[in-house]
C-alpha positions as CSV (number, residue, x, y, z in Angstrom):
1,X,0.0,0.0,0.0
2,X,1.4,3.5,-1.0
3,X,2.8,5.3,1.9
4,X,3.0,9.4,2.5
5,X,6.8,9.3,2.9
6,X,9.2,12.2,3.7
7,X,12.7,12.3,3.3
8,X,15.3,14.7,4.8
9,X,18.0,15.7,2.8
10,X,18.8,15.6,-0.8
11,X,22.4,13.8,-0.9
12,X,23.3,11.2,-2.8
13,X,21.6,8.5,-0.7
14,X,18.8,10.6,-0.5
15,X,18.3,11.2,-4.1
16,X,18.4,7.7,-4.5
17,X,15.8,6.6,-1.8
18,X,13.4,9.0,-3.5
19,X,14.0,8.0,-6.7
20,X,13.2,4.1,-6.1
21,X,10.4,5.3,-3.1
22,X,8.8,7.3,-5.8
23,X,8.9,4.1,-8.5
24,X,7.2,2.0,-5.4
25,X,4.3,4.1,-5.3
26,X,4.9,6.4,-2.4
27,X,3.8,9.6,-2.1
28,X,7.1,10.9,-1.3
29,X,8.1,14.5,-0.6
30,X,12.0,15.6,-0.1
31,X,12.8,18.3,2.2
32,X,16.4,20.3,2.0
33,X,18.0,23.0,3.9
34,X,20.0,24.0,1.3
35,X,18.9,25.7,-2.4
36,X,19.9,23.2,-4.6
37,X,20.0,19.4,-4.6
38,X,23.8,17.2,-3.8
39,X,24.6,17.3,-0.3
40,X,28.3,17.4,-0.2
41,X,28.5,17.2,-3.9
42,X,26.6,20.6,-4.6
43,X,28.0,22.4,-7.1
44,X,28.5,26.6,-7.4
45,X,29.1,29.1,-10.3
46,X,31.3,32.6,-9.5
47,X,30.2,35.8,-11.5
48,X,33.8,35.5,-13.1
49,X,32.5,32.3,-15.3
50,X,34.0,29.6,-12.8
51,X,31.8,26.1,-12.0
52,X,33.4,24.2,-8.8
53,X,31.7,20.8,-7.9
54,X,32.4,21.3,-4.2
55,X,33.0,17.5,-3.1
56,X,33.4,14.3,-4.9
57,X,35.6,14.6,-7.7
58,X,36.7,11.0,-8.6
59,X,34.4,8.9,-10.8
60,X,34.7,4.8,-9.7
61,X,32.6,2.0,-10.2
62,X,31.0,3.2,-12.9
63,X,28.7,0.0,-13.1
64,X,27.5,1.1,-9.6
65,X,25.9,3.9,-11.3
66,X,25.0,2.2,-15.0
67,X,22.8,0.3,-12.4
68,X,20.7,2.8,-11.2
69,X,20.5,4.2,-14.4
70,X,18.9,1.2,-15.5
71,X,16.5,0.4,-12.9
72,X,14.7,2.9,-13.7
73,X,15.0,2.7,-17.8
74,X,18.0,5.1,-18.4
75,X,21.5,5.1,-19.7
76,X,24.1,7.8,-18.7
77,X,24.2,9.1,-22.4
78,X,21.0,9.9,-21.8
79,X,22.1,12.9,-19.2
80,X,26.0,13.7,-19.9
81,X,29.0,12.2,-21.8
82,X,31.3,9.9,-19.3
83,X,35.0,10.2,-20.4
84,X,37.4,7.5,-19.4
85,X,40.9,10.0,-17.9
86,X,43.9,8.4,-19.8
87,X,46.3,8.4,-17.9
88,X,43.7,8.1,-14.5
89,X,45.6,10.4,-12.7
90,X,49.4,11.1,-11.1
91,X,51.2,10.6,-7.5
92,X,54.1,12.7,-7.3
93,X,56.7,11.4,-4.9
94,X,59.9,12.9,-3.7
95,X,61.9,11.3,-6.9
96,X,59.7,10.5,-9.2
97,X,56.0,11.2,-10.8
98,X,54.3,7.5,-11.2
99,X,51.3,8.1,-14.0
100,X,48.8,5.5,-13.5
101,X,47.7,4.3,-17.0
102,X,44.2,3.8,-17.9
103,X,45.2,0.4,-20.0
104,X,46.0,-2.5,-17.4
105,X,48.6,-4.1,-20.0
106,X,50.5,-0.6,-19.5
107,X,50.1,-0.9,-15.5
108,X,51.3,-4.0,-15.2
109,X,54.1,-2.6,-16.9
110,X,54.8,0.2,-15.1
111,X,54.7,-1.7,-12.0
112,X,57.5,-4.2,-13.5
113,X,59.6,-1.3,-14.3
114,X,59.4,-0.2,-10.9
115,X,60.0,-3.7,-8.4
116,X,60.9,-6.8,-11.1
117,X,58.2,-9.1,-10.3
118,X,55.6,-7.1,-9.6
119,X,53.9,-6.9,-12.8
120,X,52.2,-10.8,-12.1
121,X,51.9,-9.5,-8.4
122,X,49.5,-7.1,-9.6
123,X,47.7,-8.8,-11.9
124,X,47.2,-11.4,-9.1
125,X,46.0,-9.0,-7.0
126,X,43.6,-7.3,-9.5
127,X,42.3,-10.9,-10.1
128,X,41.3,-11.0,-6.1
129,X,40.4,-7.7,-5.9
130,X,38.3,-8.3,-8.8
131,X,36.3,-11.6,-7.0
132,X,35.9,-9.4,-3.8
133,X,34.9,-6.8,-6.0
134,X,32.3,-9.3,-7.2
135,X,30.9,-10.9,-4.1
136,X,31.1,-7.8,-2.0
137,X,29.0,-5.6,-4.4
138,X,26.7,-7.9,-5.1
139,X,26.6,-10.0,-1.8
140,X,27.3,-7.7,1.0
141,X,26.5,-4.4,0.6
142,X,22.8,-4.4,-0.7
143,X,22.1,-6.1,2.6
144,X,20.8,-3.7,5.4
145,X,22.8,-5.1,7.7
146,X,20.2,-5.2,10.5
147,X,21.1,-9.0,11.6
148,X,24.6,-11.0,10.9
149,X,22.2,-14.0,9.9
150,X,21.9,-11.8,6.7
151,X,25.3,-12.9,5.6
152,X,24.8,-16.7,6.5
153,X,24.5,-17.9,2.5
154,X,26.5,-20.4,0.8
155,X,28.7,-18.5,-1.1
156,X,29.6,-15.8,1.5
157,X,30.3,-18.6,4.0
158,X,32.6,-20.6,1.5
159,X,33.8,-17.0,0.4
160,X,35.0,-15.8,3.7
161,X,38.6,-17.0,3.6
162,X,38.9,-15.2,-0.2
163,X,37.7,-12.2,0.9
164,X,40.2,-11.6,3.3
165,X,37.4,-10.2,6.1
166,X,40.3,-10.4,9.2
167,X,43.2,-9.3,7.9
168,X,44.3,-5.8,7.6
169,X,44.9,-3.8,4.0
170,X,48.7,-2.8,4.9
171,X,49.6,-6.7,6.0
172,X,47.9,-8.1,2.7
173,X,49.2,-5.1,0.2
174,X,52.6,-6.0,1.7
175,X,52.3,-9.5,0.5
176,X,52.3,-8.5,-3.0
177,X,54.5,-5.7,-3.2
178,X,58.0,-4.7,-1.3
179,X,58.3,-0.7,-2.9
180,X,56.9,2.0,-0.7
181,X,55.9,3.4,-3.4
182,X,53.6,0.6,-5.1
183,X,52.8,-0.1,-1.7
184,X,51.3,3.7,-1.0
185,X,50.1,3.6,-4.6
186,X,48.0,0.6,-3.7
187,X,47.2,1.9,-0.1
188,X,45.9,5.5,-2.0
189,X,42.4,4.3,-2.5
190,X,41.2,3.3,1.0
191,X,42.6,6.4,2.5
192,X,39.4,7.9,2.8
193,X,37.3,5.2,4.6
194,X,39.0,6.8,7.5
195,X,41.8,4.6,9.1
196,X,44.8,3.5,8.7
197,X,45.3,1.0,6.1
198,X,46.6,-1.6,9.3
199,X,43.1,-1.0,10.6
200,X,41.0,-1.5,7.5
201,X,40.1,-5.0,6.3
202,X,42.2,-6.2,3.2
203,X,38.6,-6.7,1.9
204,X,38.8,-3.2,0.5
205,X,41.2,-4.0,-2.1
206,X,37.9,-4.6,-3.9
207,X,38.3,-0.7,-4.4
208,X,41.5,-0.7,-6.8
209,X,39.6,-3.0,-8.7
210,X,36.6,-0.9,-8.6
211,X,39.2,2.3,-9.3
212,X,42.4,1.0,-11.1
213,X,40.8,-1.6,-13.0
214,X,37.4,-0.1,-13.9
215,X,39.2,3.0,-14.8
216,X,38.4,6.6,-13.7
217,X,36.3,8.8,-15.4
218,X,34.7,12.0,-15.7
219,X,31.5,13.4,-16.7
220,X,31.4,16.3,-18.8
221,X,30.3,19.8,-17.2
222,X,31.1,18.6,-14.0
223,X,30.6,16.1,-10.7
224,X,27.2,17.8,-10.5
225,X,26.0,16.3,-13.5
226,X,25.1,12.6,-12.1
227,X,23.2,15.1,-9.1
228,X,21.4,17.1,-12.2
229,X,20.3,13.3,-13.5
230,X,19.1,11.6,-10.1
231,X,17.2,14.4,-9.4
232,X,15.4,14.4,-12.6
233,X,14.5,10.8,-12.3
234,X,13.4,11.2,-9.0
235,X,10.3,14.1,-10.0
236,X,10.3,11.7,-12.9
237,X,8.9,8.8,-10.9
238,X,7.2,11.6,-9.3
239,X,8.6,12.8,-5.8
240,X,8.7,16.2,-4.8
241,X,11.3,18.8,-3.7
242,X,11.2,21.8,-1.1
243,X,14.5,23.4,-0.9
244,X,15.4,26.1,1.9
245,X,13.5,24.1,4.0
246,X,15.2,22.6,7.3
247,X,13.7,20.4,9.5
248,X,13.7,21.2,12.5
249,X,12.0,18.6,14.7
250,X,11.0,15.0,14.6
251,X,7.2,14.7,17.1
252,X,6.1,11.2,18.0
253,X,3.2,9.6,18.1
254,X,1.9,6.7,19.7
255,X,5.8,5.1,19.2
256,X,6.1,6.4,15.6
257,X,7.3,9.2,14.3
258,X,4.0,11.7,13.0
259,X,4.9,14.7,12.3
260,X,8.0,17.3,11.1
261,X,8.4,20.6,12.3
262,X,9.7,22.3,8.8
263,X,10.4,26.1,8.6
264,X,7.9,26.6,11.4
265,X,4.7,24.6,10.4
266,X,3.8,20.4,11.1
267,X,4.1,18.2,8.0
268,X,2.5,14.9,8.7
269,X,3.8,11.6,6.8
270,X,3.6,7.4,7.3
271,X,7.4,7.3,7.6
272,X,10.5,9.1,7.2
273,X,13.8,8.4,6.4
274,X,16.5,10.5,7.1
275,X,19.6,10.9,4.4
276,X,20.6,14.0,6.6
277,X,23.8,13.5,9.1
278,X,22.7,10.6,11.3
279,X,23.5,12.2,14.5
280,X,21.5,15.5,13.5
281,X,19.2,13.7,12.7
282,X,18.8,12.0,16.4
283,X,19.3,15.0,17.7
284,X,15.8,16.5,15.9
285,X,14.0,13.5,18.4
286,X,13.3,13.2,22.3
287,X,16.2,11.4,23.8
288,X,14.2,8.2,24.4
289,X,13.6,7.4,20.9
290,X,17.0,7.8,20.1
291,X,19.0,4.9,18.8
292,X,22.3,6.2,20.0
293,X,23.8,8.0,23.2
294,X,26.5,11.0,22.9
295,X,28.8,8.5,24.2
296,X,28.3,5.9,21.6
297,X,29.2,8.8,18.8
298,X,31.9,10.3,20.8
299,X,33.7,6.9,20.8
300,X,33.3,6.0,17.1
301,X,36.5,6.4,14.5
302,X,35.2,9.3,12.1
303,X,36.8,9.7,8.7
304,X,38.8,12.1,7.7
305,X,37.3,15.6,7.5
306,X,39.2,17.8,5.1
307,X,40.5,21.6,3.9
308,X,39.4,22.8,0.5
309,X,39.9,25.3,-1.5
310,X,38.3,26.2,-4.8
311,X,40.6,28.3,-7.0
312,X,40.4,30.0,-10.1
313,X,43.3,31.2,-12.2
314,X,43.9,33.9,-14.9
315,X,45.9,31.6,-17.2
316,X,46.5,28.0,-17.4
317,X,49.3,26.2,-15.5
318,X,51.4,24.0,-17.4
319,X,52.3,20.0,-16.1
320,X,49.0,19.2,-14.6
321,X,46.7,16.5,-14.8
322,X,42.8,16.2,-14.3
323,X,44.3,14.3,-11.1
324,X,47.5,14.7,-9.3
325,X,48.4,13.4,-5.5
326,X,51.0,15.2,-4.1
327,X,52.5,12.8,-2.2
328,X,56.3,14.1,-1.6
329,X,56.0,13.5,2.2
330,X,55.5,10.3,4.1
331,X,51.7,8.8,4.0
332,X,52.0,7.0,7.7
333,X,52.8,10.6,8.7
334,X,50.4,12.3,7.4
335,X,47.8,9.0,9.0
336,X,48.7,9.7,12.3
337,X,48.8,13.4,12.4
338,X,44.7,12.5,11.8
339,X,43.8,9.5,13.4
340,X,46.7,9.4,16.7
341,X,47.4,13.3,17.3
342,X,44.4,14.5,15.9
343,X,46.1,17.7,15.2
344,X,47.0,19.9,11.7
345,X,49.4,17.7,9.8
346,X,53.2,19.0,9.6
347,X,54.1,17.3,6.2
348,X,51.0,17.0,4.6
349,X,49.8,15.1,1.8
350,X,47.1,16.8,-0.6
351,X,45.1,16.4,-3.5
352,X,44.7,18.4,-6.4
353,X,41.6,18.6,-8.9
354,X,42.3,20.3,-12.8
355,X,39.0,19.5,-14.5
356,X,39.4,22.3,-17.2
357,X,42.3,20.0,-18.1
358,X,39.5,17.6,-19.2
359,X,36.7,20.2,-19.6
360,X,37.0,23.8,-20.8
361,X,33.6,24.7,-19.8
362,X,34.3,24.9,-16.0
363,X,36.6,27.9,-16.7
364,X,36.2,30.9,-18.5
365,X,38.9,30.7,-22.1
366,X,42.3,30.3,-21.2
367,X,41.4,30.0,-17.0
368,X,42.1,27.1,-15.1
369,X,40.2,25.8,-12.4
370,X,41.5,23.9,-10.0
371,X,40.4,22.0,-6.4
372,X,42.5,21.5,-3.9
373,X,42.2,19.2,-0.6
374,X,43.4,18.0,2.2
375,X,42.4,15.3,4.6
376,X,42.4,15.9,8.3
377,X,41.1,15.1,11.6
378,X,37.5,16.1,12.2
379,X,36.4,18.7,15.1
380,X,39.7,20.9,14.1
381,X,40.0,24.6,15.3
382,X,40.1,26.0,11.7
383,X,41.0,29.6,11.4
384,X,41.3,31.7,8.5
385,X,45.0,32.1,9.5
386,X,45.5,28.4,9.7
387,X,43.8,27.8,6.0
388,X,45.8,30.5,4.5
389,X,49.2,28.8,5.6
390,X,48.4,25.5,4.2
391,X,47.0,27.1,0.7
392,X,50.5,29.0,0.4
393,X,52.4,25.4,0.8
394,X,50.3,23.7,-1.3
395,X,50.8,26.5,-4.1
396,X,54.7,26.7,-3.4
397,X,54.7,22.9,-3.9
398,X,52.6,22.5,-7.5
399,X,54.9,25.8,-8.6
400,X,57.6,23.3,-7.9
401,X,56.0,20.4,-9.9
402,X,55.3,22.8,-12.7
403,X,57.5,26.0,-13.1
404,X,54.3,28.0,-12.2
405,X,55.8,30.9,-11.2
406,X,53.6,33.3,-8.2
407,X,50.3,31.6,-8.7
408,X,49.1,33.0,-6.0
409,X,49.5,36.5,-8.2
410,X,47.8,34.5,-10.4
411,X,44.6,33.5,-8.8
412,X,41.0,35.6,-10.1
413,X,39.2,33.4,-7.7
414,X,39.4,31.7,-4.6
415,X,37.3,30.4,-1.3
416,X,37.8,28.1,1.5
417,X,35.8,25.4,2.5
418,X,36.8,23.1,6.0
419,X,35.4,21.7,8.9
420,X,32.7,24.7,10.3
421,X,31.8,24.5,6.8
422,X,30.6,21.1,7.3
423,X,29.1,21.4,10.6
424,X,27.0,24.9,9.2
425,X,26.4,23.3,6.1
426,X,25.6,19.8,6.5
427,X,24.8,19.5,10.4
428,X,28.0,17.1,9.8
429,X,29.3,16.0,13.2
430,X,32.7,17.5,14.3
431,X,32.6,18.4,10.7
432,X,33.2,15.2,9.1
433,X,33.4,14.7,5.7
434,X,33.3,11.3,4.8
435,X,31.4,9.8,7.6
436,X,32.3,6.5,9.7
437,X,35.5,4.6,9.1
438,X,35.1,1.2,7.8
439,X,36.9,-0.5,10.4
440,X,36.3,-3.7,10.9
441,X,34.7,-2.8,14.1
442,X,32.5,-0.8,11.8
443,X,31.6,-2.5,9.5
444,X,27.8,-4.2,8.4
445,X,25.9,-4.9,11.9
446,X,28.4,-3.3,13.7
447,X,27.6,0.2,11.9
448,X,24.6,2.2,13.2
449,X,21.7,0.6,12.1
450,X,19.6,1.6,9.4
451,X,15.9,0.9,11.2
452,X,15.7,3.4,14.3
453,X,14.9,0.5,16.9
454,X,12.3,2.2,18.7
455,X,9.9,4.3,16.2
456,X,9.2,1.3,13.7
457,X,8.7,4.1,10.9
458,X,11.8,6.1,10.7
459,X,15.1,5.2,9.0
460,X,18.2,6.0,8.1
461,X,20.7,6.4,5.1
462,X,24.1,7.8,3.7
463,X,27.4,7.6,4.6
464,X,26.9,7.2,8.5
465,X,25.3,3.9,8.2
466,X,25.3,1.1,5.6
467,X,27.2,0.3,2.9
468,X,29.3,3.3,4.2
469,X,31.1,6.5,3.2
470,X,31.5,7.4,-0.8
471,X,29.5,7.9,-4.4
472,X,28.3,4.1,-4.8
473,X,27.7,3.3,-1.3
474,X,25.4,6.5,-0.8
475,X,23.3,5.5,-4.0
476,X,23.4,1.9,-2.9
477,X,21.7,2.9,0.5
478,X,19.0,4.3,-0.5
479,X,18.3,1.7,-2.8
480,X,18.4,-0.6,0.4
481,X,16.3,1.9,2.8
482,X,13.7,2.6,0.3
483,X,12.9,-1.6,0.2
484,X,12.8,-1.4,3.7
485,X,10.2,1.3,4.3
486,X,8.7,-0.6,1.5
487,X,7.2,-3.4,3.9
488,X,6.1,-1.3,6.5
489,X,2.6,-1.8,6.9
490,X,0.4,1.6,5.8
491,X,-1.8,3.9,8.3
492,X,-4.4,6.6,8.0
493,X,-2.3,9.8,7.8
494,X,-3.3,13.4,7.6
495,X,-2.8,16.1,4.7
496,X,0.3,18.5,5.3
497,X,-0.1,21.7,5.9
């Protein structure tokens, strides 16, 4: 029976629960605090003829995404032109730049020319990666996790050994591979499930399949054109969007959740589910019908939250690719400054974004446009004094990769974005920015759950519960939380007002 449904939040997951809500039936209405639809991967335009996505920036498991497409009777050409990066992208190191080549003959080769032997190495990891890969996106993560008899199936049972569940990424990379520098290569991708690669589950080496293998792409005009398509499909299957408007309290009823308290007035619906920041949202509801105590959130291990900055440039700079990691300093360094010291790192690592490398239209003629980050540990003190010392080394060091010369001369645009940003922005806790670490003490059942255990019609989705933190995951869960609310069993409601 169709079901009044409102969603909080129009993220990725959020987009995608009212996109396959909305093809179920429901009646479902999205509510967002913000003016425009994405979450974290919102996208602005400056009067000077710049377009910044202002979050995710690398395109992975692409089939992830062909998926939804075609559940609901799309193909990607049918919104923007995907274009596979060639070479993916670069890691500078303190002696060398490694490109990382988009055909996996060339990798192999690359990898040979670096550590004899470690061509075959790789394509024997690959070949794992690629049956984790396999069973893990299939298996595990469209499972909502809300009972470990979930994952008691013949092939996950006789799979547990291959998937390497209880080992740790750094032990099992280190297998393969003796160079520090494959070996950071390799470690690169699970950075930002936010721990150290001893402390993540060598399961995740289903993410340089899902990266190295599967290529990396980029959709033309931006990021913000996959968030331009879900949204479309989800009016298309008929749900409905209110932006500017926050929610701003969850009322119970009887044990269930019956009505919102939006910009001022009651909205009454059959069930919610929440894609904004989990612990906002708990936060919204009388402590009792919480799932989880200040305690319980104060002791989880957060990703990383990070330092952006969005910069424009009068003229191109020369040597750059779409992608480049600037990884000159030591990664374990870097690790602990975020997840041990919890402090601003001293050597850091950092990321850097050129899309009008790839795409001319995201600067005005003869501009570049470029994104820079930097991971860090959430809850940070950041001042505008502290931000402005970082941006200066990171321009110092891409002048020295390049021959730039004064870029910071240079610059026709530029604005911060960090960890405040996230808390005013999103509600994000501490200011996260890529939600709970997949440890394997939080992973599956032990993540929070995805059914609030007390009011029977409110739920939960995105990066703070399962599959976890990142583009595919988010669109996966609210695939997974729209089939739950799905079998909830329909009441009498009233019309909003």
């Amino acid at each position: 029976m169709a079901k009044k449904i409102a969603i909080i939040g129009s993220g990725i997951s959020g987009l995608s629960a009212a996109a396959y809500a909305a093809k179920q039936g429901h009646e479902v209405y999205v509510f967002e605090k913000n003016d425009i639809p994405g979450g974290r991967a919102r996208q602005f335009t400056t009067p000077n003829g710049y377009t910044f996505d202002m979050g995710p920036s690398w395109y992975w498991m692409p089939d992830i995404i062909d998926r939804f497409f075609a559940d609901f009777g799309y193909k990607i050409c049918d919104f923007y032109k995907l274009v596979s990066l060639q070479p993916q992208f670069d890691v500078l190191f303190p002696d060398r730049t490694l490109s990382m080549p988009s055909r996996i003959e060339d990798m192999y080769a690359l990898f040979e020319e670096i550590e004899p032997g470690s061509g075959p190495r790789l394509e024997a990891f690959l070949k794992a990666a690629k049956y984790k890969y396999e069973v893990g996106m299939q298996q595990f993560v469209y499972k909502p996790c809300l009972s470990w008899w979930e994952f008691v199936r013949p092939r996950i049972a006789l799979s547990a050994l291959r998937l390497n569940l209880f080992s740790n990424f750094r032990d099992y990379v280190a297998r393969y591979f003796s160079h520090p520098q494959l070996r950071t290569l390799m470690e690169f991708p699970v950075i930002f499930l936010g721990a150290s690669p001893q402390q993540i589950p060598a399961l995740y080496s289903l993410m340089n399949y899902g990266g190295y293998a599967l290529g990396t792409w980029y959709p033309m005009g931006g990021f913000y054109e996959l968030i331009k398509a879900m949204h479309h499909i989800a009016m298309a299957q008929g749900a409905r969007f209110y932006f500017n408007h926050n929610v701003e309290q969850i009322k119970v009823k009887q044990g269930k959740v019956h009505t919102l308290l939006i910009n001022g007035e009651d909205w009454h619906f059959d069930a919610v589910i929440a894609s904004s920041d989990y612990h906002h949202t708990e936060s919204l509801i009388e402590a009792p019908y919480r799932n989880y105590s200040e305690q319980y959130w104060d002791k989880k291990v957060f990703a990383p939250s990070c330092l952006i900055f969005y910069l424009g440039f009068k003229e191109r700079i020369p040597g750059l690719r779409h992608h480049t990691l600037f990884f000159e300093h030591d990664l374990d360094d870097h690790i602990h400054s975020i997840y041990t010291d919890k402090q601003w790192p001293d050597k850091p690592l950092f990321y850097a974004c050129c899309p009008s490398v790839t795409d001319t239209s995201v600067a005005p003629e003869g501009h570049e446009n470029l994104f820079l980050l930097m991971p860090l540990a959430p809850g940070l003190n950041d001042e505008e004094k502290t931000r402005a010392r970082y941006l200066d080394e990171m321009l110092q060091r891409i002048e020295l990769h390049t021959g730039a010369q004064d870029l910071k001369a240079r610059l026709d645009y530029q604005r911060s974005y960090c960890v405040r940003d996230f808390v005013h922005d999103y509600n994000a806790y501490k200011g996260n920015a890529y939600g709970l670490a997949n440890t394997l003490g939080q992973t599956a059942v032990l993540k929070p759950s995805i059914r609030n255990k007390k009011l029977s019609n409110l739920f939960y989705t995105g990066q703070l519960t399962v599959p976890g933190p990142g583009v595919p995951p988010s669109i996966i869960s609210g695939k997974i939380v729209a089939g739950e609310l799905h079998n909830l069993k329909a009441e009498p409601h009233e019309t909003a007002i």
